[in-house]
N, C-alpha and C positions, 0 to 999 in steps of 0.2 A: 504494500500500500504506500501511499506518496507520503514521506517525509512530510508536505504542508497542513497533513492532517491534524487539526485541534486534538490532542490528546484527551480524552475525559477519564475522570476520577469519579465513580459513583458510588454516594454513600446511602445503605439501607438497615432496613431494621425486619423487613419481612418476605409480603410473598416475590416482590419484583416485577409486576406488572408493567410499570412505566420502565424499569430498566429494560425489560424484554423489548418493549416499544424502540426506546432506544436506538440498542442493539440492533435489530431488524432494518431501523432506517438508515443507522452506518453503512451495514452491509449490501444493502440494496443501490446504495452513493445517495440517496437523499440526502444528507449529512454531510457534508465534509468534515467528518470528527472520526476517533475509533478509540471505543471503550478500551483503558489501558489497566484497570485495574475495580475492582470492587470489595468494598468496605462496610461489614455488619458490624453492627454491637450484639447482635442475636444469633449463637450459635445454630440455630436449625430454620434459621431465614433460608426460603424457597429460591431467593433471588440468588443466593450462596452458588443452587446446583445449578442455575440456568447461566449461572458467567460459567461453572464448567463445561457445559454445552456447547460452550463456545469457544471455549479454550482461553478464557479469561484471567487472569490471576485474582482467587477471590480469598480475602480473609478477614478472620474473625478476629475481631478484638473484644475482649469482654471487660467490661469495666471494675470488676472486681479486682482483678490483676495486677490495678494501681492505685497507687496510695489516694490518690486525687487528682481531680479537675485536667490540673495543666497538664498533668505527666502522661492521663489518656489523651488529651490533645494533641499531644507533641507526638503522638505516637501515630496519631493519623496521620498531621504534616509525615511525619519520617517515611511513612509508605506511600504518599503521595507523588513527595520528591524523587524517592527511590523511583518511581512508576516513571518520571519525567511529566506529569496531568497539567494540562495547561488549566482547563477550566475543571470547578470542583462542583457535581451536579447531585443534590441533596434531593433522592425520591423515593418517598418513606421514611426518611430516617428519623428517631421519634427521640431525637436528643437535641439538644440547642448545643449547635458548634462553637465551640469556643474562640476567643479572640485569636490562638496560637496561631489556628488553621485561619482565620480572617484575617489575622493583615500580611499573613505569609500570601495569600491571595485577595486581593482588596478589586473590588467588583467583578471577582472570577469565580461568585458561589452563590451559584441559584438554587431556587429552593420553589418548593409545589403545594401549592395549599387548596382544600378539596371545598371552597365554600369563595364569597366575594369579598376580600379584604376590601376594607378593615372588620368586616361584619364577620363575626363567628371564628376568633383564630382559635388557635389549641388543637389539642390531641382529636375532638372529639366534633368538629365544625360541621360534619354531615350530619350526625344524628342531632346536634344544637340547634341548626337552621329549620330542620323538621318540626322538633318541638315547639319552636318560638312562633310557628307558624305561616312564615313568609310565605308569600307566592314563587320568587323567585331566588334560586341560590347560583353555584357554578363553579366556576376554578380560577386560580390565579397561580400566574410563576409570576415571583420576585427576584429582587435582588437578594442574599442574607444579610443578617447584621448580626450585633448580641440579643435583640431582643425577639422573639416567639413569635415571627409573619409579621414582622413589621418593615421592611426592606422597600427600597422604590418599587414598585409593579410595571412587569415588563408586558403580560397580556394578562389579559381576563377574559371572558365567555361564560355567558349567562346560560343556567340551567333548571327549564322550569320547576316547580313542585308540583304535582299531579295532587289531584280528592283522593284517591284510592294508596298514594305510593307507599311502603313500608322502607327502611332504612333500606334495607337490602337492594328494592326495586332501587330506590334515588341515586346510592351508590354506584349500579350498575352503570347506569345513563354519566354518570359523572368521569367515572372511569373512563368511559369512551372517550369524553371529551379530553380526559386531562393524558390521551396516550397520542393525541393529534397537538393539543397545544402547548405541550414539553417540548417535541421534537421541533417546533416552532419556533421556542422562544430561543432554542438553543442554536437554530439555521443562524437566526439576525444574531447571536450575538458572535458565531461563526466569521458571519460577513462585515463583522465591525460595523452593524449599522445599529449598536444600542450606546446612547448616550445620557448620562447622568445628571440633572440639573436638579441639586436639592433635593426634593421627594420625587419629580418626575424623572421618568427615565423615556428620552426621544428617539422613536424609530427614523433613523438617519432615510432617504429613497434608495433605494439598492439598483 
C-alpha cells in the first residue's frame, strides 16, 4: 500500500462495528488511510478478533496493570508511536483519553458519539435520548478533548425517534448511520479539508 496513507490508531472497548466499517473502507480505497494498529481496555472486545481478521496488530491493555491514570496513558501513546498512527480514531472506546495521548496528538483524535451533541453525552446517550423523549436524536464525530463529547463537531446526522422504537430498534438505525459518517468525517480530515476555529470546526471545498 502507498506510503501517503494516513496511518490510523483505533481505540475500542467492545464489539467493533464502526472499526469493521473502517477497515472495509480502507480496503476497498474509499479511505486513503490503513488501520495500523488496535487498542482495547476490554480483554474479550469483539473488535480484538476482527483487527485479527485482518491481520491487524490488536492489543489489550487492561487498566488494572497500572498504578494510575498517566502511566495507562502513556502506555497507549507508547503503542501508538511504536505503530507510526498518524490520526488517533476513538470508536467505542468507553474511557476518557487522557491528556498524554492529546497533546502527543493535538486535533488528531476523533471520537463518535451515538446521540446530537451537546444533547445526551455519556456512556448511555441512546437509551437517554429515548427516555427524555425527543423526537429527534442521531450521531456526531468530534474532535476529542479532556472533557466527555465535548470537542469541536466535525458532522452530525439526525436520526428520527419512531412511536413504537425500543432501545434496540433506535440503536440499530443509529448504527447504520454512525458506520457511513465515521468513515466520512475521517475522508475530510484525510484530505486536510477540516479546520479548527474555537468551537467550530470548517469543512475546507475539496
Amino acid at each position: 500500500m502507498s506510503s501517503a496513507l494516513i496511518r490510523l490508531g483505533v481505540l475500542i472497548s467492545g464489539s467493533g462495528s464502526n472499526l469493521q466499517a473502517i477497515i472495509d473502507r480502507c480496503e476497498v480505497g474509499e479511505l486513503p488511510a490503513k488501520v495500523v494498529v488496535v487498542i482495547s481496555n476490554k480483554g474479550d472486545a469483539y473488535g480484538l478478533k476482527r483487527a485479527e481478521r485482518h491481520n491487524i496488530p490488536g492489543i489489550f491493555l487492561p487498566r488494572k496493570e497500572f498504578p494510575d491514570e498517566r502511566s495507562y496513558n502513556n502506555a497507549i501513546l507508547s503503542n501508538l508511536k511504536e505503530h507510526g498512527v498518524d490520526l488517533v480514531v476513538m470508536a467505542g472506546y468507553m474511557r476518557l483519553l487522557g491528556k498524554e495521548v492529546l497533546n502527543a496528538y493535538p486535533n488528531r483524535v476523533l471520537n463518535l458519539h451515538p446521540a446530537l451533541l451537546p444533547s445526551f453525552p455519556g456512556a448511555h446517550g441512546i437509551k437517554d435520548a429515548l427516555d427524555y423523549g425527543v423526537k429527534v436524536t442521531g450521531v456526531t464525530v468530534h474532535f476529542a478533548n479532556e472533557v466527555f463529547d465535548e470537542g469541536p463537531i466535525i458532522l452530525q446526522e439526525a436520526v428520527p425517534i419512531l412511536e413504537d422504537d425500543t432501545e434496540e430498534m433506535l440503536a440499530e438505525r443509529i448504527h447504520a448511520v454512525e458506520h457511513v459518517l465515521y468513515p466520512r468525517a475521517i475522508k475530510l480530515y484525510c484530505g486536510g479539508r477540516l479546520q479548527i476555529e474555537g468551537r467550530r470546526t470548517r469543512i475546507k471545498e475539496g
